[in-house]
N, C-alpha and C positions, 0 to 999 in steps of 0.2 A: 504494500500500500504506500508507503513513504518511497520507494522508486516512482510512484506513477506522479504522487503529488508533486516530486521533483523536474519530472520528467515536463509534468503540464506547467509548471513556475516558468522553466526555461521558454516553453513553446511560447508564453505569454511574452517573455522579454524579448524573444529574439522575431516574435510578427510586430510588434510596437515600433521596433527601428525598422525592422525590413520591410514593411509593406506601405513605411512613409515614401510620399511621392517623391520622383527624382531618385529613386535610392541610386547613389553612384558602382560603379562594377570596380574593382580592385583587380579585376584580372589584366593579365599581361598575353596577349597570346596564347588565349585561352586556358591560361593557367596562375594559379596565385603563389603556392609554392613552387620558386622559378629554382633551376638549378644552380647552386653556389649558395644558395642559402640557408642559414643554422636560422633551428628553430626549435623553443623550449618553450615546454610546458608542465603546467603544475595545475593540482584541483585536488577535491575533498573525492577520498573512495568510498564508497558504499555497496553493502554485499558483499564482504568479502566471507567467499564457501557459505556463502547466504546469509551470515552473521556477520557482526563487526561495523568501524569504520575506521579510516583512517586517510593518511595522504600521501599521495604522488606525485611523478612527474618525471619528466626526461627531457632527454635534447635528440635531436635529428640532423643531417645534415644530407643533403639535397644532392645528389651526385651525377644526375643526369636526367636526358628525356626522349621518348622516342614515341611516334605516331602511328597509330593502327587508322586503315584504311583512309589515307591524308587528310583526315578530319579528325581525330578523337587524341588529343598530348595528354600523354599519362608520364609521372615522374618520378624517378624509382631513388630513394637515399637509404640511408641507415640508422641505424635509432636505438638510444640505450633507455630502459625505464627502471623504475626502482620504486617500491613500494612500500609504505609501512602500516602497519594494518595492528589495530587494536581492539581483542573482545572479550575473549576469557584469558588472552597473554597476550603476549608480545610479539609480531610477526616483520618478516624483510622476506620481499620478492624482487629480484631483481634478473632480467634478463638485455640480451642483444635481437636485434631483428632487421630485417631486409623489409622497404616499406615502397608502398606504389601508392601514389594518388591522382586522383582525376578530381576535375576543375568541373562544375557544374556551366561553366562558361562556352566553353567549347562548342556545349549546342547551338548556341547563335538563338535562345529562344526570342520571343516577343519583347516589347519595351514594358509590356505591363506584368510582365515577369521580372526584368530587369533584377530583381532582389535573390533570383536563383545565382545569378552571376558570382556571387560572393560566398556560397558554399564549396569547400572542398570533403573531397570522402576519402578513404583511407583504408588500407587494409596493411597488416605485416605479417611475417612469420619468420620466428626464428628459436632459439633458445632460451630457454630459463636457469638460470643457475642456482640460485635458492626460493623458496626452502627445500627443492628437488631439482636435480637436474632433469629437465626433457625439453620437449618440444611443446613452443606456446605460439597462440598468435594474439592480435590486438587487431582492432577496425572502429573508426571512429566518424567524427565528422566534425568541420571546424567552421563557424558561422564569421567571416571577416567582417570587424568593423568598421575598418579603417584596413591600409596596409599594411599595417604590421600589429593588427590586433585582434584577435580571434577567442570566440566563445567555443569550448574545447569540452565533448563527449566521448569518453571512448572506453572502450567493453577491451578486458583483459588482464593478465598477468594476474589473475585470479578476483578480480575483480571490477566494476565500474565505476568511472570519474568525470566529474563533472569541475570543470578548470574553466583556466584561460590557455593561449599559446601567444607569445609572443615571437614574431621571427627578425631577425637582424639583417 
């Protein structure tokens, strides 16, 4: 229940700014995370193994881009996260991951869409190192406010976060 209510806070914050007229597009070339660029995030976790809270965050770094059928620029970096997580004890998750994002931009949609221009989506997979070593992933989505300022969702490394992202 406290996911959903969090879940509809956000929706509410983030259609207030975006569905104001004019909303500006932050993409470059169909894309907002451009390659060469670091970008860190941090947010409150919740759910973690369906109990707990706690907080996260990571950095990424942008390392390239390449185009599926000469219209769609997906952007692929790499990304370390790290997590600490509080319920019945005391918890550290920390992994590495390989990470691709697409730009909701790239569709070229309508002007009275305009505010999709500004979402990016996300998916990664990579390793976990504690509190188990395996294989994890993360997928997320980042709401830009600006260019270098993003309301940050994302599901993984045993848990969901609700942040910011800042990219440099």
């Amino acid at each position: 229940m406290k996911k959903i209510a969090v879940l509809m806070a956000l929706l509410c914050v983030i259609s207030v700014s975006a569905f104001a007229e004019g909303s500006a597009s932050f993409a470059k070339d169909g894309v907002i995370i451009e390659p060469g660029s670091l970008n860190a995030n941090a947010g409150l976790a919740f759910g973690y193994y369906g109990y707990g809270i706690g907080v996260g965050g990571g950095a990424e770094y942008a390392i390239g881009k390449f185009t599926i059928a000469e219209k769609l620029p997906f952007v692929y970096g790499a990304a370390a996260r790290v997590g600490f997580y509080f319920g019945s004890g005391f918890d550290l998750a920390v992994g590495a991951m390989g990470t691709l994002h697409f730009c909701w931009a790239a569709l070229g949609l309508p002007d009275n869409m305009s505010w999709i221009n500004n979402i990016d989506t996300y998916i990664g997979l990579g390793l976990q190192v504690l509190p188990t070593f395996g294989f994890n992933s993360i997928a997320g989505t980042n709401y830009f406010l600006s260019k270098s300022l993003a309301i940050n969702v994302e599901s993984g490394l045993n848990s969901t976060y609700l942040g910011v992202l800042y990219k440099f």
